[in-house]
N, C-alpha and C positions, 0 to 999 in steps of 0.2 A: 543472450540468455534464452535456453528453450523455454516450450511453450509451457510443459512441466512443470520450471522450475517459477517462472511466470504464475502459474496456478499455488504455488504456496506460498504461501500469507504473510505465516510464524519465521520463513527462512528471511521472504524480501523483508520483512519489517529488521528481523538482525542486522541482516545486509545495511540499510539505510541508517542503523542506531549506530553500525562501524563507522558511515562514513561520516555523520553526524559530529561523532566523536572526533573522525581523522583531520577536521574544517575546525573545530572548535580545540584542539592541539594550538593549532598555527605552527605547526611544523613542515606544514605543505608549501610548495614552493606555489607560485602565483600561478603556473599553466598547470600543475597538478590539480588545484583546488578548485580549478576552472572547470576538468576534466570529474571531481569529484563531485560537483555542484550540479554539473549535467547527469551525472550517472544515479544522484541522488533524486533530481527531477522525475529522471524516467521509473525508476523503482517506485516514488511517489507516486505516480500517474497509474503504477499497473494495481498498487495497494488501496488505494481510491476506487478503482473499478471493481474490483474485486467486494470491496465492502458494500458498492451500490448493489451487486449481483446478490450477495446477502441480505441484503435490508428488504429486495425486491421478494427473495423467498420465504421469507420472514410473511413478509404481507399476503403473499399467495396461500402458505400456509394457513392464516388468521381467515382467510374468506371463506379457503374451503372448511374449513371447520365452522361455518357460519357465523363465523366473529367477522360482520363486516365493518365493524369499527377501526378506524385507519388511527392508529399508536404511533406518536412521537418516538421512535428509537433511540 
């Protein structure tokens, strides 16, 4: 996956609800789902980061506006 596509959010989340769905079928064969369960890992891991990277400008935003009260998100 590029770095690009890495960077969008709304696509890797589709991406994962596909494969979500292609695991929850059971029409996948045992090394497919193997292969699907990693591929859904990693998409996990870049959508996880992604949302720390927001929560983080979220909070930057909130100080410099002199709200330095730190919000539960």
């Amino acid at each position: 996956m590029s770095k690009e596509k890495d960077n969008n959010f709304e696509l890797n989340l589709k991406k994962l609800e596909s494969i979500v769905d292609k695991l929850e079928s059971g029409e996948s064969g045992l090394e497919e789902s193997v292969k699907l369960y990693e591929e859904g890992m990693r998409i996990k891991k870049i959508c996880d980061k992604k949302l720390q990277d927001i929560e983080m400008q979220i909070k930057k935003i909130k100080i410099e506006n002199n709200k330095i009260s730190k919000e539960n998100l």
